[in-house]
VODREN-451788 format. One line per 4 residues: their letters; for each residue x, y, z of C-alpha. Coordinates in Angstrom, 1 decimal. Layout:
a> X,Y,Z | ...
This chain:
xxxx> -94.2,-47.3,-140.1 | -96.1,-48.2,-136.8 | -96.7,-51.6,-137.7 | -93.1,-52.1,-138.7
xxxx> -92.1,-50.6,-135.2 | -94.4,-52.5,-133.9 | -93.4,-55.9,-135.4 | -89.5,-54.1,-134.0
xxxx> -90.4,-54.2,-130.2 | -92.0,-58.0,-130.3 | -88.6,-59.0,-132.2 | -86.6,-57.1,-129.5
xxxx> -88.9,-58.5,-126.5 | -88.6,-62.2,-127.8 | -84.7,-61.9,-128.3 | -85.1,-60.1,-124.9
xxxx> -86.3,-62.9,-123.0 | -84.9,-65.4,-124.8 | -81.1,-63.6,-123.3 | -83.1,-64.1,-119.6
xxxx> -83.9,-67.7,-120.1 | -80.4,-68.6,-121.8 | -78.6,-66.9,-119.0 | -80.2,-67.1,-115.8
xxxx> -80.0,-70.5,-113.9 | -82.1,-71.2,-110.7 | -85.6,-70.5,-112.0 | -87.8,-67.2,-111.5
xxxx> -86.9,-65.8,-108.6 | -83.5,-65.7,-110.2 | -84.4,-64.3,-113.1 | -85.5,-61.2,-111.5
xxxx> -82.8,-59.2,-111.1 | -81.9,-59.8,-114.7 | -85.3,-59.5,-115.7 | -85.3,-56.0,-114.4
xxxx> -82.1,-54.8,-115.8 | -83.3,-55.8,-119.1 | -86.7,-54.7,-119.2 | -86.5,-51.5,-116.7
xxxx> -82.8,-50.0,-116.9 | -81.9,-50.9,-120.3 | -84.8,-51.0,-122.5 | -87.4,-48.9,-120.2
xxxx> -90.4,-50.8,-121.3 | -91.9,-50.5,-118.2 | -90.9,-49.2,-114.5 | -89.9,-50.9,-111.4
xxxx> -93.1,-50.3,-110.1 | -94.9,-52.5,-112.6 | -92.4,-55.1,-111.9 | -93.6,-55.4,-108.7
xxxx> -96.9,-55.3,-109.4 | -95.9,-57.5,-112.4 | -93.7,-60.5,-109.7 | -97.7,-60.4,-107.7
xxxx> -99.6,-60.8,-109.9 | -97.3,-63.4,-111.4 | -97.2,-65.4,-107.6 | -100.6,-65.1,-107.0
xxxx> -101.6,-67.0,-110.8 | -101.1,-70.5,-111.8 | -98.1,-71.6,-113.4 | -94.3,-70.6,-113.2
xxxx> -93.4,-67.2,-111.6 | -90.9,-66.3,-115.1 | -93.2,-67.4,-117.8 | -96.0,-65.3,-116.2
xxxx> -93.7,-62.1,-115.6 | -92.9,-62.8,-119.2 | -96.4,-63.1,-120.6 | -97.4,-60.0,-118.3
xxxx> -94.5,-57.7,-119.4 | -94.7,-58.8,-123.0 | -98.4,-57.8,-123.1 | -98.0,-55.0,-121.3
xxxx> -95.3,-53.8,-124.1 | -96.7,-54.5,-127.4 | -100.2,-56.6,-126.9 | -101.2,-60.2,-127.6
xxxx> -98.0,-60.9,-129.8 | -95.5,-59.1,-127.3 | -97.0,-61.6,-124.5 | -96.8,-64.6,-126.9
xxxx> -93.3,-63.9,-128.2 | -92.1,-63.3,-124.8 | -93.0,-66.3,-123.3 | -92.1,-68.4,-126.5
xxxx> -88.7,-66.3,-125.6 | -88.1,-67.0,-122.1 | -89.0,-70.5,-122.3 | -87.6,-71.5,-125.6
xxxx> -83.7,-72.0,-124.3 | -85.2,-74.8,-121.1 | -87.3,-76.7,-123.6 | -84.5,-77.1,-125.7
xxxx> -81.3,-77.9,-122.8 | -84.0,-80.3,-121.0 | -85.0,-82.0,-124.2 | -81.2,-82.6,-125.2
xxxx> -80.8,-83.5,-120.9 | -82.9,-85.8,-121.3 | -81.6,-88.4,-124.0 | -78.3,-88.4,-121.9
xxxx> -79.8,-88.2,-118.8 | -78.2,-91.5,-117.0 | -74.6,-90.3,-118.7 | -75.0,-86.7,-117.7
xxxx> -75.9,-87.1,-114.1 | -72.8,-89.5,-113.2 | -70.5,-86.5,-114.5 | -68.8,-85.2,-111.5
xxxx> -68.0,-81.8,-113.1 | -72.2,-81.1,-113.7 | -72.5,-82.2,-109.9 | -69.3,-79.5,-109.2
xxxx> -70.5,-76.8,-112.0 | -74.1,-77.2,-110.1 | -72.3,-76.1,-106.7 | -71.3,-72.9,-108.0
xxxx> -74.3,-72.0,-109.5 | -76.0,-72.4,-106.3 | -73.9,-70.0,-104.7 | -74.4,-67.3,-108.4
xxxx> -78.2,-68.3,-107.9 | -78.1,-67.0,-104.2 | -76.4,-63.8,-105.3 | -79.0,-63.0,-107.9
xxxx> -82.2,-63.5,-105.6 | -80.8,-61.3,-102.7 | -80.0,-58.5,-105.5 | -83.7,-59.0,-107.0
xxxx> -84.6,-58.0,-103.3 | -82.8,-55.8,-102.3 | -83.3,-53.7,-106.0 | -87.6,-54.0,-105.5
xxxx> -87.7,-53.8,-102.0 | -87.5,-49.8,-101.9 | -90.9,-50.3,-103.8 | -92.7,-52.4,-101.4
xxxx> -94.7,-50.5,-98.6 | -92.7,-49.4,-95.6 | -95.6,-48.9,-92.7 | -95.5,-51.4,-89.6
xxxx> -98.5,-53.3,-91.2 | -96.3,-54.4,-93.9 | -93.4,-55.4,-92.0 | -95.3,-57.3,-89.2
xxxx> -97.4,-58.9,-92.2 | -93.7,-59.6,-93.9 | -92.4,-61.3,-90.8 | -95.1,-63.1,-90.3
xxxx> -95.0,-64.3,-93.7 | -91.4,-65.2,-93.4 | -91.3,-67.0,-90.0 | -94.8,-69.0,-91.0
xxxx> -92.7,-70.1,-94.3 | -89.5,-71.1,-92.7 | -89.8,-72.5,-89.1 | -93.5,-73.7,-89.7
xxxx> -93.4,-74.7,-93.8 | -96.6,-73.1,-94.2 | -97.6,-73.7,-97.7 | -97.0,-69.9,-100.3
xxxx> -100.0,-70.7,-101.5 | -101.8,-70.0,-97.9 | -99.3,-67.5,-96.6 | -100.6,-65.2,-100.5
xxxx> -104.2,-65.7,-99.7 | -103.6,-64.6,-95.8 | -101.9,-61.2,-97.2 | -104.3,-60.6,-99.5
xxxx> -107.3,-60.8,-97.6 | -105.2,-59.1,-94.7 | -104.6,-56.6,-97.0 | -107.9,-55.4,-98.4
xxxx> -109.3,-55.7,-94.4 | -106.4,-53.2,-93.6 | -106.8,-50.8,-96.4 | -111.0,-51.1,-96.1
xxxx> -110.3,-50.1,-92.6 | -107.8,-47.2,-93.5 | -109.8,-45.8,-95.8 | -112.8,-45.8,-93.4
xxxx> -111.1,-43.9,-90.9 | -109.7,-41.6,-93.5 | -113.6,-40.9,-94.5 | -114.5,-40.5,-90.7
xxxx> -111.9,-38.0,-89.9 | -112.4,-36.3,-92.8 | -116.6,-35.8,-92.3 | -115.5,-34.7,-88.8
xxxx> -113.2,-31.9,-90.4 | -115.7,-31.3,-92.2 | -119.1,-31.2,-89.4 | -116.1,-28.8,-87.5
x> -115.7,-26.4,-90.0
């Protein structure tokens, strides 16, 4: 009975993400917002707190942010096979529309509908990452170290083009110096209480 709910969940998390990849246009960031109505609201595999958890771990690993959530939450869910399944899921539908893309690439490119359909999609695409945001970001940490470390991170990225890849090692070493300090001072104040009493 376990092993046949079991092999259930890795059926329902490969159909799953195989939905997300079919249906979401504009890469990972896009696929956020869907990927958390899926997998948090609807199904309740896992919390919104493990998605964010889930989206740094994801950013801070080689490879593409939506196979990575994918691999993450499908392990997370039902093991080795759950991770497996889910990325085979969620990267199943690109391999496919690419592969067929690409024997009519010359043909497909000089359609002016793709180049009109592709407009609108930029605009859907928009939608969907502001939503992904605006959904996690009562998760993130709201002290003034995280929002100067945030606007930092956000004015470095788009008025300097400093490279992600700097601007994720920067707040993680800024972040284990802040919380190494915090929990320092915690200890202090509370040996103090403590020498006082």
């Amino acid at each position: 009975m376990q092993a046949h709910s079991k092999r259930h969940k890795i059926l329902l998390l490969f159909l799953t993400f195989l939905k997300i990849g079919a249906f979401t246009f504009g890469g990972g960031y896009a696929m956020i917002a869907l990927m958390q109505r899926e997998v948090v609201e609807k199904r309740h595999w896992i919390t919104d707190e493990d998605i964010m958890d889930i989206i740094t771990i994801a950013e801070s690993t080689p490879g593409v942010i939506a196979v990575n959530s994918a691999t993450f939450i499908g392990y997370k869910t039902a093991g080795f096979w759950g991770a497996f399944f889910a990325t085979l899921g969620v990267t199943l539908p690109s391999f496919v529309v690419i592969s067929v893309i690409s024997l009519f690439f010359v043909q497909f490119k000089s359609l002016k509908i793709v180049a009109y359909a592709f407009e609108g999609i930029r605009a859907g695409i928009a939608v969907l990452i502001v939503s992904a945001v605006i959904k996690l970001s009562k998760y993130c940490p709201k002290d003034l170290f995280s929002f100067l470390l945030a606007a930092l991170a956000f004015f470095a990225s788009a008025f300097f083009d400093v490279s992600s890849i700097y601007l994720l090692l920067t707040g993680m070493m800024c972040g284990i110096v802040y919380q190494v300090i915090k929990v320092r001072r915690t200890s202090t104040v509370s040996g103090k209480d403590g020498d006082g009493k």
